[in-house]
ZATORPA-30810 format. One record per residue (C-alpha): residue number from 1; residue in one letter; chain; x negated, y negated, z negated. Coordinates in steps of 0.5 Angstrom, whole numbers, plus 500, padded with zeros to 3 digits. Each point is the difference from the previous one (the first is absolute). Layout:
N
ATOM pos code unit  c1  c2  c3
ATOM NUM    a    A   X   Y   Z
...
END
This chain:
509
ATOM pos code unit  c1  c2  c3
ATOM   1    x    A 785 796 615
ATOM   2    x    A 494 504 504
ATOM   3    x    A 502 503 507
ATOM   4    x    A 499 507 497
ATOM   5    x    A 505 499 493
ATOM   6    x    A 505 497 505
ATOM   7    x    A 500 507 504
ATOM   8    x    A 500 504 493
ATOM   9    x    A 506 496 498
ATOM  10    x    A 504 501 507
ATOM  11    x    A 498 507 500
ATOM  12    x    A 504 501 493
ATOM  13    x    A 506 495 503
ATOM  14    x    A 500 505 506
ATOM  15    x    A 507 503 498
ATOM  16    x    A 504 494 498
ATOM  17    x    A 497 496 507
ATOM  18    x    A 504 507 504
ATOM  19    x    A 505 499 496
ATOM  20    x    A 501 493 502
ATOM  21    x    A 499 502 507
ATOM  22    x    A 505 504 501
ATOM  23    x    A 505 495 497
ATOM  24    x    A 497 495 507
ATOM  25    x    A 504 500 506
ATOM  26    x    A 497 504 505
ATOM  27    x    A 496 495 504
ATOM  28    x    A 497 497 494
ATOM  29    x    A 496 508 500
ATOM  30    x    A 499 500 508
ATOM  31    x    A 493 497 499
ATOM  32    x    A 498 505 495
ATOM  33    x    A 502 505 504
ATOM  34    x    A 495 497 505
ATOM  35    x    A 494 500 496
ATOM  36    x    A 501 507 497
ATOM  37    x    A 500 503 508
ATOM  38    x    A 494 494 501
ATOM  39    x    A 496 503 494
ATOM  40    x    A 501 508 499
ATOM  41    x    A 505 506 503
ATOM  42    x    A 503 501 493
ATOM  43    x    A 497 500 493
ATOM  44    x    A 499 496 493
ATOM  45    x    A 495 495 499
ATOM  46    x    A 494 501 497
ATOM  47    x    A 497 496 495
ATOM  48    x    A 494 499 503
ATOM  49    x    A 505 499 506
ATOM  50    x    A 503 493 496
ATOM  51    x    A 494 498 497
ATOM  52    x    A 498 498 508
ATOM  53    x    A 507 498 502
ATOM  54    x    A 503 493 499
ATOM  55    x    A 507 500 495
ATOM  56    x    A 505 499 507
ATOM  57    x    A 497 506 503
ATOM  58    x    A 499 504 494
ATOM  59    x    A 508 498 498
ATOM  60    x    A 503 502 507
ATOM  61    x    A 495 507 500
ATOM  62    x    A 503 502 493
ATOM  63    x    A 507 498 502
ATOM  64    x    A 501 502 506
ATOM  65    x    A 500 508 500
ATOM  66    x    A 505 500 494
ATOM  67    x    A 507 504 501
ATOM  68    x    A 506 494 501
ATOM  69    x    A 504 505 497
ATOM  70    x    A 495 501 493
ATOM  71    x    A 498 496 496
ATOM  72    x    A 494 505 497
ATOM  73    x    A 498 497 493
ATOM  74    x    A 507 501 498
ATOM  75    x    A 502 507 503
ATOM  76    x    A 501 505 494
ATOM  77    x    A 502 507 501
ATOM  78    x    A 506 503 499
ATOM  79    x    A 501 507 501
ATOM  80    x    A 496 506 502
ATOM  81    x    A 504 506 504
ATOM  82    x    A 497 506 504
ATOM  83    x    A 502 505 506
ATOM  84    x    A 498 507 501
ATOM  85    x    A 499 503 507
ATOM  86    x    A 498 507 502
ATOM  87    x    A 493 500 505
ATOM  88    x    A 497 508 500
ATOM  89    x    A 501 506 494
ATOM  90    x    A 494 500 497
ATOM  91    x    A 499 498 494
ATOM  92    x    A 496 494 500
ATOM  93    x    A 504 497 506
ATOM  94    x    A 507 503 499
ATOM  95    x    A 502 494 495
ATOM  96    x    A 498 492 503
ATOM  97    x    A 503 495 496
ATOM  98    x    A 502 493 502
ATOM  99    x    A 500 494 495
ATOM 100    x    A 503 493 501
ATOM 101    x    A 499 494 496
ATOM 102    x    A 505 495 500
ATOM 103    x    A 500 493 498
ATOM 104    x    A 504 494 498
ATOM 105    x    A 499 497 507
ATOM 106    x    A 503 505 505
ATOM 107    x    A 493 503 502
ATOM 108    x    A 496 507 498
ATOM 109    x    A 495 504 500
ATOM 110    x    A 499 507 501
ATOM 111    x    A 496 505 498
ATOM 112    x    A 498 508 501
ATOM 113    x    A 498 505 494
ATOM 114    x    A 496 505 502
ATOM 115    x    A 502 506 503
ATOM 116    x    A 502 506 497
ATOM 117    x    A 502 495 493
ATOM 118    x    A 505 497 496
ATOM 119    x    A 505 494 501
ATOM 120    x    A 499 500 492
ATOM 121    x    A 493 498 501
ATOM 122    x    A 502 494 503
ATOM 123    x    A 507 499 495
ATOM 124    x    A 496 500 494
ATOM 125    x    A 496 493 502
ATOM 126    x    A 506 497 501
ATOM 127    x    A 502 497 494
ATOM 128    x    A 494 497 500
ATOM 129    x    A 500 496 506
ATOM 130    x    A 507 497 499
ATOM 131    x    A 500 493 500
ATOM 132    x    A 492 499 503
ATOM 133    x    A 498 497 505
ATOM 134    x    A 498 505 506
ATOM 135    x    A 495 494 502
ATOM 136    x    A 495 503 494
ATOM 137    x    A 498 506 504
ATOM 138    x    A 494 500 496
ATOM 139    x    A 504 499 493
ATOM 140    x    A 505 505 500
ATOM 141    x    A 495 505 502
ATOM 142    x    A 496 500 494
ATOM 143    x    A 507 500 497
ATOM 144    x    A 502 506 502
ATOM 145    x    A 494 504 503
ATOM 146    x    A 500 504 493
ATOM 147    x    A 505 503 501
ATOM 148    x    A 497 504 507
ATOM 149    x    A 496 505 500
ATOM 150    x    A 495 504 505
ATOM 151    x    A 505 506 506
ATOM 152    x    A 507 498 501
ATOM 153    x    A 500 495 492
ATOM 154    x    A 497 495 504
ATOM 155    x    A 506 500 504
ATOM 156    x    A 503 496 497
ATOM 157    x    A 495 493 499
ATOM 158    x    A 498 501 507
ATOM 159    x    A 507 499 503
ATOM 160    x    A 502 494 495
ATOM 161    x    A 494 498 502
ATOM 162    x    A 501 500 507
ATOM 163    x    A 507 497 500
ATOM 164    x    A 497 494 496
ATOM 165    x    A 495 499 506
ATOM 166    x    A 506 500 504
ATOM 167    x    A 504 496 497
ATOM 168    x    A 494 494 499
ATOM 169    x    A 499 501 507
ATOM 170    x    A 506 499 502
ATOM 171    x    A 501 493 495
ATOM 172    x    A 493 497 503
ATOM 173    x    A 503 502 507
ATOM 174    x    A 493 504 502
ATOM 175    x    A 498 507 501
ATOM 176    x    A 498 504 494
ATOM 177    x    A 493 500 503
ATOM 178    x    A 499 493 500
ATOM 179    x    A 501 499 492
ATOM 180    x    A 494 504 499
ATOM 181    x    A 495 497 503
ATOM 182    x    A 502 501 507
ATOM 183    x    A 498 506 505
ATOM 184    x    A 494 503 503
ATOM 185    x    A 503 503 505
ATOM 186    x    A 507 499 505
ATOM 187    x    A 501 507 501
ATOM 188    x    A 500 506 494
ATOM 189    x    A 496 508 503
ATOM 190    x    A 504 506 499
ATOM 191    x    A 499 507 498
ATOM 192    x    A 505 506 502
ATOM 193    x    A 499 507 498
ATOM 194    x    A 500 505 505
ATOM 195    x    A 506 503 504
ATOM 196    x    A 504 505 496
ATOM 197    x    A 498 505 505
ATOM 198    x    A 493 500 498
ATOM 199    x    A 503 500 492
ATOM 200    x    A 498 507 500
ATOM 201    x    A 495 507 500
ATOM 202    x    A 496 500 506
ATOM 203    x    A 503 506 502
ATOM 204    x    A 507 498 500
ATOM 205    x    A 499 493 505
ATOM 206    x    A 502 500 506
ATOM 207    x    A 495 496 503
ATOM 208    x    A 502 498 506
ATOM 209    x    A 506 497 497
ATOM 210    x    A 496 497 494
ATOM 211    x    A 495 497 506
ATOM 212    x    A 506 496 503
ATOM 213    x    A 503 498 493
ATOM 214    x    A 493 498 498
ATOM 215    x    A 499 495 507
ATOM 216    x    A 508 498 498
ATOM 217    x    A 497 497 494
ATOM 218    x    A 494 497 503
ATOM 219    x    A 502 498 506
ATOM 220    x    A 507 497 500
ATOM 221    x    A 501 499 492
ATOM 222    x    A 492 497 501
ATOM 223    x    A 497 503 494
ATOM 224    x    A 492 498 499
ATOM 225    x    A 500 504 493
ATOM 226    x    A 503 508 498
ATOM 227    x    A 500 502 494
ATOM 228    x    A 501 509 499
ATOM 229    x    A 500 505 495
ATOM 230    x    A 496 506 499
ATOM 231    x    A 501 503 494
ATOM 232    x    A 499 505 497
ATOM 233    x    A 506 504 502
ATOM 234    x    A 500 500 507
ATOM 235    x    A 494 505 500
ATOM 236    x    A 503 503 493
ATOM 237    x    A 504 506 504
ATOM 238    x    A 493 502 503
ATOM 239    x    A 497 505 497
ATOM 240    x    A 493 499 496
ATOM 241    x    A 501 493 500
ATOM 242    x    A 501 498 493
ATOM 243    x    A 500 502 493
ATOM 244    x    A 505 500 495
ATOM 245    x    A 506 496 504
ATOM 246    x    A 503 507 500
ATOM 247    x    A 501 500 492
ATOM 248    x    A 502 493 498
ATOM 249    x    A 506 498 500
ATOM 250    x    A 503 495 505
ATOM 251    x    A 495 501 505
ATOM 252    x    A 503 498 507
ATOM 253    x    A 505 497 498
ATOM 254    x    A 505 494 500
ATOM 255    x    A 498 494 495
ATOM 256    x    A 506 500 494
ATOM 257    x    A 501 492 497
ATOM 258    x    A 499 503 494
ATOM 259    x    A 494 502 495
ATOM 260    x    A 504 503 497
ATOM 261    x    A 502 506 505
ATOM 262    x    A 494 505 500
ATOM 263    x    A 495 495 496
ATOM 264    x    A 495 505 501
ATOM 265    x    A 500 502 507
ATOM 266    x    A 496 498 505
ATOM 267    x    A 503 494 503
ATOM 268    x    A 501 497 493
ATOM 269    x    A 492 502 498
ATOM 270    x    A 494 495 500
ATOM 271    x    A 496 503 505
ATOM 272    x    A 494 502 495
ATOM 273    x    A 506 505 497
ATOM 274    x    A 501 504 506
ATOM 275    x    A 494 505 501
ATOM 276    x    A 502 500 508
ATOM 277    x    A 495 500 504
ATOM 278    x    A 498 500 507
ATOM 279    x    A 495 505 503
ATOM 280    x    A 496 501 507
ATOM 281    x    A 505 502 503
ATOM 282    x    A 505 495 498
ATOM 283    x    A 495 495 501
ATOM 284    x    A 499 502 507
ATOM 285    x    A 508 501 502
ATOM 286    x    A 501 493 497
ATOM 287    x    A 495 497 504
ATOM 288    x    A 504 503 506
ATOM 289    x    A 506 497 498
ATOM 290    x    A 498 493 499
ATOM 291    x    A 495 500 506
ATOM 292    x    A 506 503 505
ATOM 293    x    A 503 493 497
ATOM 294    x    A 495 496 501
ATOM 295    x    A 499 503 508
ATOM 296    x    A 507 498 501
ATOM 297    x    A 499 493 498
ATOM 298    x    A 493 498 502
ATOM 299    x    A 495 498 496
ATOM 300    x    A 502 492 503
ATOM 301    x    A 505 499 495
ATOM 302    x    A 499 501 492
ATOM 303    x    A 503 506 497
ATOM 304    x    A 500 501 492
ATOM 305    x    A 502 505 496
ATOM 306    x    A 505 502 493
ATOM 307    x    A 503 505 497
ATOM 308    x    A 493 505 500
ATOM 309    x    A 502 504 493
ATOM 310    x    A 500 500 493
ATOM 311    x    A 492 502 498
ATOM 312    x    A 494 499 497
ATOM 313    x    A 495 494 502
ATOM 314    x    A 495 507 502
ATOM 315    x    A 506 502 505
ATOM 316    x    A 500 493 502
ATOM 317    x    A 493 499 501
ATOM 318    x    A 500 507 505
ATOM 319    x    A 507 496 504
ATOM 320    x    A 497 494 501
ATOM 321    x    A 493 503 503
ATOM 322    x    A 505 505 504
ATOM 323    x    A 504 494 503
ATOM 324    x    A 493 495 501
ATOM 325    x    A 500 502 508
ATOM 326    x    A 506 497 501
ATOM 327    x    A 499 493 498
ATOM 328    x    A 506 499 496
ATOM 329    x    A 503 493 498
ATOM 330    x    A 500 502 494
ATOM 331    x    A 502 505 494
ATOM 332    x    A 506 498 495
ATOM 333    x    A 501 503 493
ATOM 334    x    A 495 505 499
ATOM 335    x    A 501 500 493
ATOM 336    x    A 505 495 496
ATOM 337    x    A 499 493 500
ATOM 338    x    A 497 500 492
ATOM 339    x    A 495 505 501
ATOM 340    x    A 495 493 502
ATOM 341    x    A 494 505 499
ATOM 342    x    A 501 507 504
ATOM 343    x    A 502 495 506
ATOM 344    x    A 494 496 500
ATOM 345    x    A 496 508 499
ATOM 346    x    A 504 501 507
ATOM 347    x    A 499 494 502
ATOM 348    x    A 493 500 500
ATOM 349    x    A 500 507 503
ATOM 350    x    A 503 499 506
ATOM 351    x    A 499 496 505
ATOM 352    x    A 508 499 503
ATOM 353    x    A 503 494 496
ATOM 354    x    A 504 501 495
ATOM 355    x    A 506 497 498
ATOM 356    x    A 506 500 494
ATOM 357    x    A 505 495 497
ATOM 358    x    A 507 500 501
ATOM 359    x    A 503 502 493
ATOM 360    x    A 496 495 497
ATOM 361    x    A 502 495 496
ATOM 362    x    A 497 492 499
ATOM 363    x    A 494 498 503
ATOM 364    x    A 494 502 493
ATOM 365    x    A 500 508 502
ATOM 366    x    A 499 498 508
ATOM 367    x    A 494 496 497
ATOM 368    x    A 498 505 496
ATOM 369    x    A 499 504 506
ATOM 370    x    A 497 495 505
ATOM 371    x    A 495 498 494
ATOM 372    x    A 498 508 500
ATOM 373    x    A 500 501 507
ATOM 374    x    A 505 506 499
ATOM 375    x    A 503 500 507
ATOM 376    x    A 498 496 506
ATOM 377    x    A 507 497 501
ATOM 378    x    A 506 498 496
ATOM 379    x    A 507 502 502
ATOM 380    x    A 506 496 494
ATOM 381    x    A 506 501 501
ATOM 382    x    A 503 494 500
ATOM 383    x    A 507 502 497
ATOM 384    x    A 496 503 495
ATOM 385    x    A 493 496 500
ATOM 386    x    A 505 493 497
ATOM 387    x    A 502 497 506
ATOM 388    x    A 497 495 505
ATOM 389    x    A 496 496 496
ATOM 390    x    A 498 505 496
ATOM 391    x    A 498 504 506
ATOM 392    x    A 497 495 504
ATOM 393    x    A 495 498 493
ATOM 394    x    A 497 508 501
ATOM 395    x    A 498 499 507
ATOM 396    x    A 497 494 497
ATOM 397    x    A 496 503 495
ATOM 398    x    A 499 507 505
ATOM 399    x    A 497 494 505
ATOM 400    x    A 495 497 495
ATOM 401    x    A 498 508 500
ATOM 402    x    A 500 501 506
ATOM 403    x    A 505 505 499
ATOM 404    x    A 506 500 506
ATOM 405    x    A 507 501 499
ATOM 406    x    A 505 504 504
ATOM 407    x    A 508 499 497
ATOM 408    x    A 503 506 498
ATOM 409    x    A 508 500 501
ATOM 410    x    A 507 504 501
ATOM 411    x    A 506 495 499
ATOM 412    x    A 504 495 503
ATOM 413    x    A 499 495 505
ATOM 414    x    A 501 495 494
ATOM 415    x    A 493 504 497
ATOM 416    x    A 497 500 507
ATOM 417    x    A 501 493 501
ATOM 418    x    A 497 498 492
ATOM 419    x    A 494 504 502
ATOM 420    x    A 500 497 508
ATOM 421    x    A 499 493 496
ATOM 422    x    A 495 502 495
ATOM 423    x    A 496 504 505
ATOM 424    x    A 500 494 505
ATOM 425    x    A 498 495 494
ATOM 426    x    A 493 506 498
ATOM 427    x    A 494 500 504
ATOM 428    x    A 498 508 498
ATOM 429    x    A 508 502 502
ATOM 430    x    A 497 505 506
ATOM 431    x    A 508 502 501
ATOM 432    x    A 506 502 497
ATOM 433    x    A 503 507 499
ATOM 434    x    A 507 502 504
ATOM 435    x    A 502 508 499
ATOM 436    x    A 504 504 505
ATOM 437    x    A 507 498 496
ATOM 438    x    A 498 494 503
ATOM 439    x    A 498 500 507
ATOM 440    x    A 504 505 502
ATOM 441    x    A 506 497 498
ATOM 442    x    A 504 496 504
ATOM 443    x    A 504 496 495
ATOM 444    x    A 495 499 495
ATOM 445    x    A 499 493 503
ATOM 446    x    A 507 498 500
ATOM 447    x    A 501 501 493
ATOM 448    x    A 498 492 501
ATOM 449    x    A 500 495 504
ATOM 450    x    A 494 495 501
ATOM 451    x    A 501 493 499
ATOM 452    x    A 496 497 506
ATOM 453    x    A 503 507 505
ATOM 454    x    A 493 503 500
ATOM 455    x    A 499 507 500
ATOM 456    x    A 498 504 494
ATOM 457    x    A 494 503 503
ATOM 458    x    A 499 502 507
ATOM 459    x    A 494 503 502
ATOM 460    x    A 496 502 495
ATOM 461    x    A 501 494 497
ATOM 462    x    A 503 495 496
ATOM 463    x    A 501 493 501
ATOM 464    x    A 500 494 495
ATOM 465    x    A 505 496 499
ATOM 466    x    A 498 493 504
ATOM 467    x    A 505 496 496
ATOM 468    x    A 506 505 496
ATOM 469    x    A 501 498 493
ATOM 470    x    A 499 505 495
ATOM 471    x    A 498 506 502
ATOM 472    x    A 504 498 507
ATOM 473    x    A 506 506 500
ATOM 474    x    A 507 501 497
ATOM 475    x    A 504 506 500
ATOM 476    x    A 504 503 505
ATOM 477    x    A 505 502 494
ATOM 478    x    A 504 505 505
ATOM 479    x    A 494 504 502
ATOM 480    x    A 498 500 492
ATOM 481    x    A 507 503 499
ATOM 482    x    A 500 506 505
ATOM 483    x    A 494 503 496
ATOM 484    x    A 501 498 493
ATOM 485    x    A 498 505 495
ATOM 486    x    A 505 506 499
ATOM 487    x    A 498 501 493
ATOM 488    x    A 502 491 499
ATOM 489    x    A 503 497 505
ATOM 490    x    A 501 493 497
ATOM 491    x    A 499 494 504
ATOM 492    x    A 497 494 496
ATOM 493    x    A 505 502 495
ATOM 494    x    A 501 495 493
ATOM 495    x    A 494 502 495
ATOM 496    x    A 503 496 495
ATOM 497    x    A 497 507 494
ATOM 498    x    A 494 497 502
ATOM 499    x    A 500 492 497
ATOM 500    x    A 499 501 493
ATOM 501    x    A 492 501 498
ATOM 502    x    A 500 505 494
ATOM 503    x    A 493 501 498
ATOM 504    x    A 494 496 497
ATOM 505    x    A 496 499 507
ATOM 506    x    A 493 496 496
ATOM 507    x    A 495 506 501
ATOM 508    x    A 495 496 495
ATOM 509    x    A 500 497 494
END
């Protein structure tokens, strides 16, 4: 037999050798171990890899990094259950679910639906996963991702998705990172928000506080990157600065979970149906706002913006031009996502990048926006965008574009890591979101426990796991229980209600 078909052959056997090798004294795997700390930090190996090496060293490379304590072909799922806690009160962050998958071999995954979603996105997908191997990420996905969809629907797939990666990692006894291809980068840039005390009109700022909070977060939190929010609103109480927010209904206020409260007010309306519009004078106060902002924080550090308003592609034009001087990092969402060619009209037009992506589900609407260069930077949401992979193949497709990507993100640590591993294994992967409720809350963090003792973040970064299986976190179940969500306060509770599949799930015939 050629050299090269014995290596395809053992390539296929991988699974029964590791098997074989874990029945093996301890001794007999020394040398393995040996030679994979020789070889490489952590990893599979490529194909390309085992067309070079011999079949000894091939042998110990794929035996040696599989858990003693799981035999990864024969590893089944079993059971799916969840826990909800409580992190802010809006309605996008008041709800983040947990999910844990269980297997047949003690060990799980788990996963995060997106924020402000439902655990039933998650409950639904488990009679479908029930006996599979969580090994197949790539399979069970395609399985399942016909029941996400784009906002919170893609909750459910993603977190599935996530714990699936989770748990292959930890079978394997590598990091998440490490399967897909292995990580550009050791550590992972973040972006915060502005202190809250700038959160707010220019005239109700106290601007000698609001410096101290902005040098707090600079300086001892160490972030390179702020993210603020001059909307609309915070110029809207003055005078002559706007048309038309006085008469439509739910101008200024808070953001209901539902549609159908108020659908047609002001926050539940596409941009173009508003009829607000900014004039001169609102042009000029915005102007003042963001550049007391930008004075505060320097101009060494990049500061993008969200939240302008909800107006036409004319008014967005007259904010962009307004807002050019300021070098802004970036403008995010000036129009729904699914408006390909209004964003690409304010695109051309302005010369601030834009940016938009976080409630889109699967990768063909990003590619759309990449192929018409409707936006300058993309920015998934991967608890919504399909998970790790999902999300990694964006960024790919944005690269080849020369797009880059910045990750949207308000959940968990569990989510927080996903996005870490994806974002360390993605070359365009600029930074990863961290909000208010995240960095000014002392027991975020500890709602789970690193593997390896590492902190989550520090400095304005986050570290990659060097050799944490898995997504290299477990919970830290009694911090979880004080803070569960008041509405459910069930704590991976029995879901048997969810074993049975009750549908016809084929979508062709």
């Amino acid at each position: 037999m050629k050299p090269a078909l014995k290596h395809l052959a053992l390539y296929k056997n991988v699974e029964r050798q590791a098997q074989t090798a874990a029945a093996q004294p301890a001794q007999a795997q020394s040398s393995r171990r040996d030679f994979l700390k020789q070889s490489t930090v952590l990893g599979g190996i490529t194909l390309a890899g085992m067309f070079g090496a011999s079949i000894e060293d091939t042998v110990a490379q794929t035996t040696s990094n599989v858990s003693r304590a799981s035999a990864p072909s024969d590893l089944k799922i079993t059971d799916l259950r969840y826990t909800t806690i409580a992190n802010g009160t809006g309605a996008t962050n008041a709800r983040n679910v947990i999910i844990r998958i269980d297997t047949n071999q003690g060990i799980h995954g788990l996963g995060e639906v997106r924020d402000g979603a439902d655990a039933r996105f998650a409950l639904f997908l488990k009679s479908r996963l029930l006996g599979l191997n969580p090994c197949n990420v790539e399979l069970i996905f395609k399985i399942i991702k016909q029941f996400g969809g784009h906002g919170r629907m893609g909750g459910g797939v993603s977190g599935v998705e996530m714990a699936l990666w989770d748990l292959a990692g930890k079978a394997f006894n590598v990091p998440v990172w490490a399967l897909l291809g292995g990580r550009y980068r050791e550590q992972v840039r973040l972006y915060s928000y502005i202190p809250n005390s700038g959160g707010m009109p220019l005239a109700d700022i106290d601007l000698a506080k609001f410096k101290a909070d902005v040098k707090h977060r600079l300086e001892v939190q160490g972030f390179t990157w702020l993210k603020m929010h001059p909307g609309i609103e915070k110029i809207a109480g003055i005078p002559g600065t706007t048309v038309n927010s006085k008469f439509i209904p739910g101008f200024n206020t808070k953001v209901r979970s539902s549609r159908s409260e108020q659908y047609l007010s002001y926050q539940n309306s596409r941009h173009a149906f508003t009829s607000v519009q900014i004039t001169d004078k609102g042009l000029e106060e915005l102007a003042r706002y963001v550049g007391t902002i930008r004075d505060v924080v320097g101009y060494d550090v990049p500061l993008s913006a969200d939240h302008q308003g909800h107006f036409d592609v004319n008014t967005c034009i007259r904010v962009g031009n307004a807002l050019e001087k300021f070098s802004l990092a970036s403008l995010e969402d000036f129009l729904p996502w699914d408006s390909t060619e209004q964003l690409k009209m304010i695109t051309d037009a302005i010369n601030t990048p834009t940016i938009t992506g976080e409630d889109i589900y699967l990768k063909e609407d990003f590619k759309k926006l990449c192929d018409a260069r409707a936006v300058d930077m993309v920015q998934p949401d991967l608890a919504t965008a399909g998970g790790i992979l999902e999300t990694k193949k964006i960024g790919d497709y944005a690269e080849e574009k020369d797009v880059g990507m910045v990750l949207h993100f308000a959940g968990t640590p569990i989510g927080f890591m996903a996005n870490v591993h994806s974002a360390a294994a993605t070359e365009n992967a600029l930074a990863l979101e961290v909000p208010n409720q995240i960095v000014d809350n002392e027991w975020w963090p500890r709602l789970v426990k690193t593997t390896d003792g590492r902190q989550l973040w520090a400095k304005g970064h986050a570290p990659v796991p060097n050799s944490a299986p898995g997504l290299g976190i477990e919970l830290n179940e009694e911090v979880i229980k004080e803070h569960l969500h008041p509405e459910d306060r069930s704590f991976f509770d029995p879901t048997p209600q969810w074993n049975e599949v009750r549908s016809y799930d084929r979508i062709w015939s």
